[in-house]
KOLLODREN-497159 format. One record per residue (C-alpha): residue number from 1; residue in one letter; x, y, z. Coordinates in Angstrom, 3 decimals. Example, Ala and Ser with C-alpha at 12.3 -4.5 7.8 and 13.67 -1.06 7.14 Angstrom:
BEGIN
[1, a, [12.300, -4.500, 7.800]]
[2, s, [13.670, -1.060, 7.140]]
***
This chain:
BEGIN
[1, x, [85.594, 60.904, 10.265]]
[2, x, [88.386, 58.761, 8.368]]
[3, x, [90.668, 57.357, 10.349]]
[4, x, [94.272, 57.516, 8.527]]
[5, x, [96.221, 55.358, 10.323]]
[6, x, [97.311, 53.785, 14.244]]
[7, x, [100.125, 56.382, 15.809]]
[8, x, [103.172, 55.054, 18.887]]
[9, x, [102.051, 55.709, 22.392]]
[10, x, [104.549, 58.726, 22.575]]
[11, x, [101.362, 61.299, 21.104]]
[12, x, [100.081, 60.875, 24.076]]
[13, x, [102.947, 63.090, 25.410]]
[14, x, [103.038, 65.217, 22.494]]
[15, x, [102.708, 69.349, 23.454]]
[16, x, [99.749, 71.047, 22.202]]
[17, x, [99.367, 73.462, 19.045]]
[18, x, [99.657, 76.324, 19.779]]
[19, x, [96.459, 78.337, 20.518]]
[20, x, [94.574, 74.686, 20.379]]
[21, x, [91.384, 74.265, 23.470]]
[22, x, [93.350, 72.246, 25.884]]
[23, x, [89.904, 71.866, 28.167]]
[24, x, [87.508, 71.310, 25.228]]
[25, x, [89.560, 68.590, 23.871]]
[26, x, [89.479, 66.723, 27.290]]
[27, x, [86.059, 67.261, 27.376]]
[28, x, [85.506, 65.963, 24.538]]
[29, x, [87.586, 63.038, 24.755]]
[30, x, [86.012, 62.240, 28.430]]
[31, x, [82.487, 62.200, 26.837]]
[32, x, [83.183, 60.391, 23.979]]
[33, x, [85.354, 57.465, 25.947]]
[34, x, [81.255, 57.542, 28.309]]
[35, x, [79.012, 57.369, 25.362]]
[36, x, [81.259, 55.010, 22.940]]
[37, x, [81.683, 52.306, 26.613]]
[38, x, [78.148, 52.873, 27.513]]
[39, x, [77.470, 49.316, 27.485]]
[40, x, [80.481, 48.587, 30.016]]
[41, x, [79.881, 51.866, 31.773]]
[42, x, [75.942, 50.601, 32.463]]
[43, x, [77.582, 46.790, 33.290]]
[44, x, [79.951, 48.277, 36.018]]
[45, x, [77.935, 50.493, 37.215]]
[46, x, [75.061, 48.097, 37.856]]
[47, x, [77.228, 45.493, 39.721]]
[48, x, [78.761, 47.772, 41.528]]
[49, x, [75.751, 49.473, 42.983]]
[50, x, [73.763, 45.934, 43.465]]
[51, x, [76.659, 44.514, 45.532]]
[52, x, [76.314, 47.671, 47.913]]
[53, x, [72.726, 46.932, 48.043]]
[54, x, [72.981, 43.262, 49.030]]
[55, x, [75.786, 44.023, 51.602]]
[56, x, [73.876, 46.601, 53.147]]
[57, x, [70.367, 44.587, 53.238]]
[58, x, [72.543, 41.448, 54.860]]
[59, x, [74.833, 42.631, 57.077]]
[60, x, [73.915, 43.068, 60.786]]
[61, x, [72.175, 46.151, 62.165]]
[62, x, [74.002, 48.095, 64.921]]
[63, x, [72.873, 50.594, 67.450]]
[64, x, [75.146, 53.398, 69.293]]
[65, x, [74.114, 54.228, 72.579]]
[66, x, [75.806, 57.533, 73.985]]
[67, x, [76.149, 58.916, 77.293]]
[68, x, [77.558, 62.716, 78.290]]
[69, x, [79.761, 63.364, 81.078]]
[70, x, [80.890, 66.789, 81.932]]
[71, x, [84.914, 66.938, 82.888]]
[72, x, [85.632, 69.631, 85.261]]
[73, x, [89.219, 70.803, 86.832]]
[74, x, [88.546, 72.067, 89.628]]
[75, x, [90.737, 72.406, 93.143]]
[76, x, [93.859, 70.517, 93.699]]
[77, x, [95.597, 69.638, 96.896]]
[78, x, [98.925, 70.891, 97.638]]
[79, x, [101.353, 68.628, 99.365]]
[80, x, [103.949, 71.375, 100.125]]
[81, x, [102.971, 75.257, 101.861]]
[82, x, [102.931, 78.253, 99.807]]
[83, x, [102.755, 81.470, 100.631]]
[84, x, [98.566, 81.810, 99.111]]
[85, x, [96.131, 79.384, 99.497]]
[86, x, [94.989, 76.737, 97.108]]
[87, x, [93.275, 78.455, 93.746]]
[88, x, [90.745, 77.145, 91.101]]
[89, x, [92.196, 76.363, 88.095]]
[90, x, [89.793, 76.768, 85.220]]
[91, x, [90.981, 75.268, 82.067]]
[92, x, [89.693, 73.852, 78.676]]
[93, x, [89.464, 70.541, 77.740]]
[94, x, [92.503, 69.551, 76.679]]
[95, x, [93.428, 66.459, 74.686]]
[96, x, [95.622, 65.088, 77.232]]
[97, x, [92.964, 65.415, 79.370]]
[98, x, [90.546, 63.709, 76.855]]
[99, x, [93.189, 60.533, 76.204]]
[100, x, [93.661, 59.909, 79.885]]
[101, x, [89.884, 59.669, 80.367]]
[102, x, [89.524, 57.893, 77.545]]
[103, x, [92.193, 55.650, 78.927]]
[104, x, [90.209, 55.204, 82.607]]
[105, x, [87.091, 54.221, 80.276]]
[106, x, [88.878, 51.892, 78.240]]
[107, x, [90.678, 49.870, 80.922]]
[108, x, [89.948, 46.753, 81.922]]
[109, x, [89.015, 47.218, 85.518]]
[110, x, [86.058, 49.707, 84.082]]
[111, x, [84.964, 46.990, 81.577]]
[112, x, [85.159, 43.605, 83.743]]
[113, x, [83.368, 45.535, 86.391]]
[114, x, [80.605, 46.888, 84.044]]
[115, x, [80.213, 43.238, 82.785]]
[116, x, [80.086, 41.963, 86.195]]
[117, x, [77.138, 44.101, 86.873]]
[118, x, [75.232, 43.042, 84.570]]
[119, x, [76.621, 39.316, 84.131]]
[120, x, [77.140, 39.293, 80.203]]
[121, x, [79.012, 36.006, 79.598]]
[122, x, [81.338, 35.214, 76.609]]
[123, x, [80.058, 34.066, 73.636]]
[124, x, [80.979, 29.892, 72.716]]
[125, x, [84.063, 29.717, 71.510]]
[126, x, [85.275, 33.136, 72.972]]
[127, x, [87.447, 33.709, 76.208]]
[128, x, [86.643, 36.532, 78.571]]
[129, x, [89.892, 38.721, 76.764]]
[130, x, [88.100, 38.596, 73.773]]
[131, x, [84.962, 39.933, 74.583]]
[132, x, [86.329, 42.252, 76.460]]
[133, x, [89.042, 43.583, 73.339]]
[134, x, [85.638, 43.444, 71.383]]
[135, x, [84.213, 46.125, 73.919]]
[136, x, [87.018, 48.319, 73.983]]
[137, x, [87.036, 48.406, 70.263]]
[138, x, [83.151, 49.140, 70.361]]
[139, x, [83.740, 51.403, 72.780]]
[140, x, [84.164, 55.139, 71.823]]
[141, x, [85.390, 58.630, 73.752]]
[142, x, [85.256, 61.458, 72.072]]
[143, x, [84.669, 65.292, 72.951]]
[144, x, [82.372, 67.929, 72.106]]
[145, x, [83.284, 70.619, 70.114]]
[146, x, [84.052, 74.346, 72.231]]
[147, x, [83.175, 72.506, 75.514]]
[148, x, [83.695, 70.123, 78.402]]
[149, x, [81.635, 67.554, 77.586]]
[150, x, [83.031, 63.939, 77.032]]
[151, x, [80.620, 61.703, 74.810]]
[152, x, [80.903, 57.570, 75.996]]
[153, x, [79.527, 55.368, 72.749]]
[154, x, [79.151, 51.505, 72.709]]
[155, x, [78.123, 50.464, 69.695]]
[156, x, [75.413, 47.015, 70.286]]
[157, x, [73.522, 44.748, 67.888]]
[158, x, [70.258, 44.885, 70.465]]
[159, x, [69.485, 49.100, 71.351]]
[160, x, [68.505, 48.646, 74.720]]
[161, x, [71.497, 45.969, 75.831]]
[162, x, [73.805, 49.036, 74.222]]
[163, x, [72.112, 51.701, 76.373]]
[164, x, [72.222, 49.298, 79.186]]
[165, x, [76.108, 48.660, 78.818]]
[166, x, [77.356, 52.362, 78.009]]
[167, x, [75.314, 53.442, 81.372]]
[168, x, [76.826, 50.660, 83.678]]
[169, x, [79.970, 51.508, 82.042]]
[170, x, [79.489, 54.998, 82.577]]
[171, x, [79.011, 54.612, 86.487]]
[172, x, [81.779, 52.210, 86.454]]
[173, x, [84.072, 54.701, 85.159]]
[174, x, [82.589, 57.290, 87.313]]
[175, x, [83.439, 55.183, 90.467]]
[176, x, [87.193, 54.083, 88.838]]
[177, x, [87.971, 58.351, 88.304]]
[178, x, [86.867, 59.008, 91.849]]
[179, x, [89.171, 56.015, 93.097]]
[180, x, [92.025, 57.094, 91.048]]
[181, x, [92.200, 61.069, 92.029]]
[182, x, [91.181, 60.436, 95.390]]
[183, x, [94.148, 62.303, 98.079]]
[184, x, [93.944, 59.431, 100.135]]
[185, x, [97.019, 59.889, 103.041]]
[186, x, [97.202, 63.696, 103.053]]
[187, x, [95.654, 64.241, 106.214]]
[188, x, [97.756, 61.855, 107.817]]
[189, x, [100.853, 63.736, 106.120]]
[190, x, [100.387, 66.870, 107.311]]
[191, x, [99.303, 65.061, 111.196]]
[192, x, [102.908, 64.032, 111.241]]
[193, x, [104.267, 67.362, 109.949]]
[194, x, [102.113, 69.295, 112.839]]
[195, x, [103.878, 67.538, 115.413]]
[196, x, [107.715, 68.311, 114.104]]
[197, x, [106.496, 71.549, 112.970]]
[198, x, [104.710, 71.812, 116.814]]
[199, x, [107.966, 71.127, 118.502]]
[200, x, [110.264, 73.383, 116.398]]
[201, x, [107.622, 76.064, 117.404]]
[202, x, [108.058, 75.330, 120.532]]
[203, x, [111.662, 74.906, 120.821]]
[204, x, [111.741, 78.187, 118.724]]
[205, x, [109.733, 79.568, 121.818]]
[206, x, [111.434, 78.761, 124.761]]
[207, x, [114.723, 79.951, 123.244]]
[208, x, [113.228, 82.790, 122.567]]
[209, x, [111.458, 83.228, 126.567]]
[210, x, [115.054, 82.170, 128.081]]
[211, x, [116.561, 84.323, 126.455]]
[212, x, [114.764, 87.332, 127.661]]
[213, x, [114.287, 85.951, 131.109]]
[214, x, [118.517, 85.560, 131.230]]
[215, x, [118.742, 89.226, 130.010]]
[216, x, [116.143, 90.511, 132.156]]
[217, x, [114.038, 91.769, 128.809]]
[218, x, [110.357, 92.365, 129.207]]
[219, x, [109.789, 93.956, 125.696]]
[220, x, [113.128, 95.316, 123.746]]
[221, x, [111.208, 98.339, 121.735]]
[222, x, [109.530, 99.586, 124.788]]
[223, x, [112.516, 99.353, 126.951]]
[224, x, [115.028, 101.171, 124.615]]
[225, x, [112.005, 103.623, 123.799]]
[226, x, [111.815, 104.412, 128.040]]
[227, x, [115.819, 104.013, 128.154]]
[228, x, [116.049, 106.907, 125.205]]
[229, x, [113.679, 109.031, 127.009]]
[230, x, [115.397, 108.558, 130.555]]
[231, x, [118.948, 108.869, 128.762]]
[232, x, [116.981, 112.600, 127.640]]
[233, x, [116.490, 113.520, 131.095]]
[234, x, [119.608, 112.533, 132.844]]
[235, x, [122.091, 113.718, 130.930]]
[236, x, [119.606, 117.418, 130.974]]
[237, x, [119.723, 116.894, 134.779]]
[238, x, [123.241, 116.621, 135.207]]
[239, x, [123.952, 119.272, 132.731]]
[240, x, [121.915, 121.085, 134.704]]
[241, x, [122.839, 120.305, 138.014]]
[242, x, [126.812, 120.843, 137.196]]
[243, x, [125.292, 124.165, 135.687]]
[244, x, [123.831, 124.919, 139.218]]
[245, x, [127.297, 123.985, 140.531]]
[246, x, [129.195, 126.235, 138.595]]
[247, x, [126.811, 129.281, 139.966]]
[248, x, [126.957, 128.575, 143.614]]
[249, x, [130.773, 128.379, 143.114]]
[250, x, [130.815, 132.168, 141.837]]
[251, x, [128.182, 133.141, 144.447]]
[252, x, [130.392, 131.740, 147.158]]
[253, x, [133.249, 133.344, 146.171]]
[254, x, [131.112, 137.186, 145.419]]
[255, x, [130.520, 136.211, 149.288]]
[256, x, [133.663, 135.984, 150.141]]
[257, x, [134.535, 138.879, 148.636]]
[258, x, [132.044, 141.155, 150.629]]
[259, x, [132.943, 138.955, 154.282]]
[260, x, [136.655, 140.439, 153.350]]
[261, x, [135.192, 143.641, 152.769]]
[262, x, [132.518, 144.213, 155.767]]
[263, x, [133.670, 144.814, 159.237]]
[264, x, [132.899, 142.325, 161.568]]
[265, x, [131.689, 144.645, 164.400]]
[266, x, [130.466, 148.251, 164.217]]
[267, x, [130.191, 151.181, 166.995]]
[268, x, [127.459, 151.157, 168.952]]
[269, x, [128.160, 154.686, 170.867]]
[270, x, [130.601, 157.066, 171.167]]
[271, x, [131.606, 159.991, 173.781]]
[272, x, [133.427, 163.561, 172.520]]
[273, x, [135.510, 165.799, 174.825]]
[274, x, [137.527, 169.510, 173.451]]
[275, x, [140.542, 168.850, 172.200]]
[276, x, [143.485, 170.310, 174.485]]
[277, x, [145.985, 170.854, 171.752]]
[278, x, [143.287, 173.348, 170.215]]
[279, x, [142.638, 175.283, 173.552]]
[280, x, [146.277, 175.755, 173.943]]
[281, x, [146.917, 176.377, 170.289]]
[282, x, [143.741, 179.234, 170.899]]
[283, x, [145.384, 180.413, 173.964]]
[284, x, [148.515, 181.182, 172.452]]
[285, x, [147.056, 182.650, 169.217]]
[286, x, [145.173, 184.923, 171.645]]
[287, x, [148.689, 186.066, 173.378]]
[288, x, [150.219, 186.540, 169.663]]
[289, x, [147.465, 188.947, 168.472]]
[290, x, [148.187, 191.189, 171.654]]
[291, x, [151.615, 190.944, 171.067]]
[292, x, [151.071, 192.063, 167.439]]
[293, x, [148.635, 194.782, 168.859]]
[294, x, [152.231, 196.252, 170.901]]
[295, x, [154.373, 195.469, 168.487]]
[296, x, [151.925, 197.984, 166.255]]
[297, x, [152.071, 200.499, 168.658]]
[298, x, [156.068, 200.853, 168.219]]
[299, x, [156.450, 199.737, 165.124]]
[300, x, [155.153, 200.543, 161.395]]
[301, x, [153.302, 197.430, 159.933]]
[302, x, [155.963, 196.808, 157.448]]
[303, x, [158.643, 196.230, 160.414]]
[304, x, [160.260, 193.284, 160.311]]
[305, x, [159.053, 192.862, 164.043]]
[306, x, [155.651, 193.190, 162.875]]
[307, x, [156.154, 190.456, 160.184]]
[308, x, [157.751, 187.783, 162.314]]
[309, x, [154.742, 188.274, 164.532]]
[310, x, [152.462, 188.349, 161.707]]
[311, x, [154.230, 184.876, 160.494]]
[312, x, [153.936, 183.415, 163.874]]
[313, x, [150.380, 183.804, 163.835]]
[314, x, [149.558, 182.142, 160.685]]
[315, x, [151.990, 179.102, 160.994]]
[316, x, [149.596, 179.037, 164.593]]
[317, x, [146.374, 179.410, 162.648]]
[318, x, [147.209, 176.859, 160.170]]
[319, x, [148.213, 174.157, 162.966]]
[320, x, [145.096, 175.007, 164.367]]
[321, x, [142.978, 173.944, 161.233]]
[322, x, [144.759, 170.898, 161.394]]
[323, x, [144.361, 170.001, 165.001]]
[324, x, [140.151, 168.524, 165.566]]
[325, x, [137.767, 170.747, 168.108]]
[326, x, [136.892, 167.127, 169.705]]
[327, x, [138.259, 164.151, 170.080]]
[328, x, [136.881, 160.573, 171.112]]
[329, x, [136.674, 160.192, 174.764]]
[330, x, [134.841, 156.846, 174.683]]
[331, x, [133.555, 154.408, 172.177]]
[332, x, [130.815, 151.274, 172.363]]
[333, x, [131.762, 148.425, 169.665]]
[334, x, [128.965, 145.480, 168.668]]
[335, x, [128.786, 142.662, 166.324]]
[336, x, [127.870, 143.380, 162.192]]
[337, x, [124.894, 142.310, 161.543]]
[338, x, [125.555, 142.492, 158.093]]
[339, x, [128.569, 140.296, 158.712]]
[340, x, [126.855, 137.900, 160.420]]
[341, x, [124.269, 137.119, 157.572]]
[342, x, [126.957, 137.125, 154.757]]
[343, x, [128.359, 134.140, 156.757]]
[344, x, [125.573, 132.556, 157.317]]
[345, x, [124.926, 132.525, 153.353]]
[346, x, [128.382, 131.120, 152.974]]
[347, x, [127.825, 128.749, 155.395]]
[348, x, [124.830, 127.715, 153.755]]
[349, x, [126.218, 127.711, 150.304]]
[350, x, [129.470, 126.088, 150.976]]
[351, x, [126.862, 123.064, 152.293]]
[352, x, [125.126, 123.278, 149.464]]
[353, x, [127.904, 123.153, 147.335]]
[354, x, [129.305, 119.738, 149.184]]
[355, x, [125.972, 118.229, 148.698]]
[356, x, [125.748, 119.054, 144.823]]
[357, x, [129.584, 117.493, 144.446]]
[358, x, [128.893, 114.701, 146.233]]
[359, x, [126.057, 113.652, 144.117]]
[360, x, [127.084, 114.485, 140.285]]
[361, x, [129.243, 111.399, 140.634]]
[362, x, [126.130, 109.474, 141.653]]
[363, x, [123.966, 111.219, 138.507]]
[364, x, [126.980, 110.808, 136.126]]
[365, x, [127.459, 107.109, 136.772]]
[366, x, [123.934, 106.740, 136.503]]
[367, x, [123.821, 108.276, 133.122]]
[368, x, [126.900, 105.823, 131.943]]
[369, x, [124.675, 103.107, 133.204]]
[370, x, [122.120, 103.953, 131.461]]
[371, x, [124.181, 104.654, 127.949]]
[372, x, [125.571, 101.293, 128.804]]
[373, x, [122.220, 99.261, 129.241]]
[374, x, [121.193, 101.176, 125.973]]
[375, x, [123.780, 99.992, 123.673]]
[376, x, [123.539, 96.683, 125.320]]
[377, x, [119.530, 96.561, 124.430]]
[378, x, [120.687, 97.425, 121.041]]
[379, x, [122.903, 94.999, 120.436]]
[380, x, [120.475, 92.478, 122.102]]
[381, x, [117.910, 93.915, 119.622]]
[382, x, [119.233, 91.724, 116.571]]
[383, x, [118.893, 88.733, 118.400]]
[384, x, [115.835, 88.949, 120.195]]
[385, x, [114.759, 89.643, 116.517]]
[386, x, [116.238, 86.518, 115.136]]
[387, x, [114.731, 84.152, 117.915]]
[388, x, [111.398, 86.117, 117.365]]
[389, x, [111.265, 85.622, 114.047]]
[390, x, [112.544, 81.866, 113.788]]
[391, x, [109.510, 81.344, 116.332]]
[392, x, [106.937, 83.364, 114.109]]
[393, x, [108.169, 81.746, 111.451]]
[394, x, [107.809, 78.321, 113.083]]
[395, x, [104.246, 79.420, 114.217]]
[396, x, [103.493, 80.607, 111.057]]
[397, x, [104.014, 77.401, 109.575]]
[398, x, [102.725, 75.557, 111.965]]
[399, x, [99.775, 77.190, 111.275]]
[400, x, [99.397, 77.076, 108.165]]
[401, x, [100.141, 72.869, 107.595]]
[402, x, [97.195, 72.827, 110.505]]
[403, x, [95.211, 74.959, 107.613]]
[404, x, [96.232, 72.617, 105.252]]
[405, x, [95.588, 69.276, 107.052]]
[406, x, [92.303, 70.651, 107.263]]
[407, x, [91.978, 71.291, 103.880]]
[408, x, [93.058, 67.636, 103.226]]
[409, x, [90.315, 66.616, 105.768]]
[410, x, [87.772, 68.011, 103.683]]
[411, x, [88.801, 67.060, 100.300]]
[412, x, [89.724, 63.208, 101.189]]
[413, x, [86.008, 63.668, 103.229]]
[414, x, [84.296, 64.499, 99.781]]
[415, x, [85.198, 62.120, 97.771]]
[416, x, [83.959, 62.895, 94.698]]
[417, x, [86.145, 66.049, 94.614]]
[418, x, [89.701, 65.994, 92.842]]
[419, x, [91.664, 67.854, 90.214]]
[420, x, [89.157, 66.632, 87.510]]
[421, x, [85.723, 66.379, 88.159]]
[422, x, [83.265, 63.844, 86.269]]
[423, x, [79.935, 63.815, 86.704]]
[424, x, [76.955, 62.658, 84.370]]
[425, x, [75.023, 65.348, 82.206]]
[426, x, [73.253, 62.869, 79.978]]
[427, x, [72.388, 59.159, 80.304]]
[428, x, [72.142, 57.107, 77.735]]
[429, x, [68.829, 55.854, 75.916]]
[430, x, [67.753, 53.075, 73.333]]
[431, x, [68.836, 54.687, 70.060]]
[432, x, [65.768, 54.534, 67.439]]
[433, x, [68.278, 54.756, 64.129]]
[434, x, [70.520, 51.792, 64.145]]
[435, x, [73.993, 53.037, 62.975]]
[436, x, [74.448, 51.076, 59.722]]
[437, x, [71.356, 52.271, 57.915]]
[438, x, [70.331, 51.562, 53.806]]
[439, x, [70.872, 55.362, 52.695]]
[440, x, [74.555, 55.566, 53.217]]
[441, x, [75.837, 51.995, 51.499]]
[442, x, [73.398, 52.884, 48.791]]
[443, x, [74.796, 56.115, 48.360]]
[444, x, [78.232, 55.257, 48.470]]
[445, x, [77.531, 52.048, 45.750]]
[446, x, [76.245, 54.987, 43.576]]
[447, x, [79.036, 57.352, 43.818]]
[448, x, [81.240, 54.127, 43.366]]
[449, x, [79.667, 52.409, 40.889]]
[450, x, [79.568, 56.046, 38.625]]
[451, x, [83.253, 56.423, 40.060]]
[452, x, [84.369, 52.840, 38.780]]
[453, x, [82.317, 52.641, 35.569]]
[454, x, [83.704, 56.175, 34.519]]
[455, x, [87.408, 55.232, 35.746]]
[456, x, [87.102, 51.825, 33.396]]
[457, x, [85.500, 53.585, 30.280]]
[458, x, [88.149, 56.280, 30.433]]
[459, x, [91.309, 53.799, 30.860]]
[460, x, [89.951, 51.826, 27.773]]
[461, x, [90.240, 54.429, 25.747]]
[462, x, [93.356, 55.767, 26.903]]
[463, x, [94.859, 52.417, 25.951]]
[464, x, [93.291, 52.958, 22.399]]
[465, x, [96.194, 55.068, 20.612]]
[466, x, [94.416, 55.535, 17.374]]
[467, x, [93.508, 59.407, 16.157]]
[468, x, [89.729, 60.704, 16.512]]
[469, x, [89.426, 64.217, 16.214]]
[470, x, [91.124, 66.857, 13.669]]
[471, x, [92.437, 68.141, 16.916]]
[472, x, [94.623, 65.613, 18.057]]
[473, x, [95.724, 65.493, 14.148]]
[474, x, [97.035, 69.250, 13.755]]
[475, x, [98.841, 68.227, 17.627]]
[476, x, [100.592, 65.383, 16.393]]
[477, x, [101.629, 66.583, 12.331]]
[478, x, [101.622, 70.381, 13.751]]
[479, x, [99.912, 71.024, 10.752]]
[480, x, [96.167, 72.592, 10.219]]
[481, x, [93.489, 70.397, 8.968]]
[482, x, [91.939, 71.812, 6.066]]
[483, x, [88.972, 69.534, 5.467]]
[484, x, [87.158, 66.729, 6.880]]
[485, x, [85.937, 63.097, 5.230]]
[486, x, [82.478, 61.789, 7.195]]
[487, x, [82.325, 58.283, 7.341]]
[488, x, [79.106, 57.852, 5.269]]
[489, x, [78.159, 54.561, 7.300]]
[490, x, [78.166, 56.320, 10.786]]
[491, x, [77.198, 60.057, 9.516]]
[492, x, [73.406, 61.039, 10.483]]
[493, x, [70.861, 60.728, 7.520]]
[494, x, [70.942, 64.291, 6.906]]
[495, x, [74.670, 64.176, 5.940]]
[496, x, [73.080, 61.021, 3.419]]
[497, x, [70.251, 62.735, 1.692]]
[498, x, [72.796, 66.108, 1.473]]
***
């Protein structure tokens, strides 16, 4: 292709045509910047690559040892009651949890004392700081994905010295987490609580005991339950009783009534005799009649003489009707039975009745004592309930620190038990791979060397600002190309013998 002539660096930033392959044009410039810089493509990409391979095939082999620990939260001590005891807590892995273990692996107690057991010395030249800043940076934790598992790596020039180290580490660290969640001094904490908290209780106690002993209370429910029941049954009794009152009261006075009424003696015998008045009153009837009977003899019935006589008679007759054939000669009197018993009921009553008054003041006052000792019990009842409950209370705690200070017993007695729990899963053994194998600085002088060679090839061409296809033409003079002139020296042989 001719090349017409060498164009500013601004058609680099010139649009494209429209409708013009975009993609095929880089394409085609990317390919043709390769093949026309083989040469330094090949050069790069050789050097490149070789220098990999000599840095891999001299630099020093190293081995990672790893070792697995599982990290457990488990039970925690509470310094302080509450109301349920202490709980499990089952959580993940968290990465706070993960740095601060990390942290107790990394630290320089865990290190000197892992070097101490197994007496590595400093290298000539080197202080004990730097070997040991050398360990920490060869020294890796890092978890295992979706579990609880902590992975310890030291990373060694010898395999076996590497295993060696991450396992003394790894008990070093194992012996450092136990020291540094231990509860040491709980037990003795709650030992000095239990004896305050044992002489509130008491105190609480005997409050509680005077109290009732000063009021005379054996047990406040029972006695106002009794008290209510007794109240029942006095005040019924001396309704009753003033009821039973009340009714020998009106029987006493329906005796009265009939004493008034019944005659205190009664006749025994009695002895009749004629009257007098009647004999005479009989005797002179019978001298009338035979008056009457002369008279008769003289005189017609209808004579006044007659009639007087007649009168006389009945005005005699009629007082003799009135007048008794007998009358009481002599009469025997003796005492009324009757009488006598109706007083003797009154008698007995009117006793009765004394006795009744004089002991409804005795029941009533009893009943205000009782209404009295009642209210006073209930009244009592809210403080007998306070001093009750400050003592249960100071029992209950009491109680439950002496739960407690067993519960710190046990934990500071097992001492590998605190809020996280490490323990060893997997030990570590001499690796057979060293870490810094041939494949993957081989690989990478590959990819870099392609990388580089390509990069170079590319940004030499860029530079050039010269036009090489008809594409790039029509983009910069927006105008189509309508033919093409082959360079004759560079076209194949077929264009030649065409």
């Amino acid at each position: 292709m001719a090349t017409l002539q060498t164009l500013p660096e601004a058609t680099t930033f010139l649009p494209p045509a429209s409708g013009a392959p975009v993609g095929t044009l880089a394409v085609r410039s990317f390919l043709y910047a390769i093949f026309k810089h083989r040469r330094l493509v090949i050069g790069i990409f050789l050097l490149v690559f070789l220098a990999s391979a000599i840095a891999a095939l001299l630099r020093p082999r190293g081995w990672r040892a790893t070792s697995k620990v599982l990290v457990k939260l488990g039970e925690t001590v509470q310094l302080a009651p509450a109301e349920a005891p202490s709980k499990s807590i089952d959580l993940p892995l968290t990465p706070e949890v993960v740095n601060t273990e990390a942290e107790i692996v990394k630290s320089r107690q865990v290190l000197e004392s892992a070097v101490a057991k197994l007496g590595v010395k400093p290298e000539p030249g080197k202080s004990i700081d730097e070997m040991l800043a050398g360990m920490a940076l060869a020294l890796t934790v890092a978890p295992t994905p979706a579990s609880n598992i902590l992975q310890i790596s030291f990373v060694g020039r010898d395999p076996v010295k590497a295993a060696r180290m991450v396992n003394t580490i790894t008990d070093t660290y194992i012996d450092h987490h136990n020291r540094v969640y231990r509860n040491e001094g709980v037990h003795s904490f709650y030992t000095e609580q239990l004896r305050t908290l044992e002489d509130a209780m008491k105190t609480a106690q005997h409050r509680l005991h005077d109290f009732l002993r000063q009021e005379k209370i054996v047990d406040v429910d029972q006695e106002i339950h009794i008290l209510n029941q007794d109240l029942v049954e006095q005040d019924k009794m001396l309704k009753g009783h003033r009821a039973k009152i009340a009714g020998v009261e009106q029987k006493l006075q329906e005796l009265h009534r009939q004493i008034r009424e019944t005659p205190e003696q009664i006749s025994f015998a009695q002895e009749f005799q004629t009257n007098p008045v009647q004999l005479t009153f009989k005797t002179k009837l019978a001298e009338l009649e035979i008056d009457r009977a002369q008279l008769l003899e003289h005189y017609m019935p209808s004579d006044r003489h007659v009639k007087d006589k007649e009168e006389e008679i009945a005005r005699l007759k009629q007082r003799a009707k009135e007048e008794r054939d007998r009358i009481l000669q002599k009469e025997t009197m003796q005492s009324n039975e009757n009488y006598r018993e109706l007083i003797r009921n009154a008698t007995s009553l009117e006793v009765m009745l004394v006795d009744m008054k004089a002991r409804e003041p005795g029941m009533a006052s009893r009943l205000d004592v009782t209404q009295k000792r009642l209210a006073e019990l209930r009244d009592k009842r809210f403080v007998i309930a306070d001093l009750k409950q400050d003592a249960d209370a100071a029992m209950y705690s009491f109680d439950m620190y002496r739960k407690k200070r067993e519960e710190a017993r046990l934990t500071e007695a097992m001492k590998d038990q605190s809020m996280v729990n490490v323990s060893i899963v997997e030990r570590a053994t001499p690796p057979i791979d060293p870490l810094n194998g041939l494949v993957l600085p081989l690989l990478l002088g590959l990819l870099g060397g392609l990388g580089l060679a390509t990069a170079m090839a590319v940004g030499v061409e860029y530079l050039n600002r010269r036009l090489r296809f008809e594409e790039e033409i029509e983009r910069y003079l927006e105008l189509p190309v309508l033919a093409v002139i082959p360079d004759l020296e560079t076209a194949p042989r077929i264009a030649h013998v065409s």
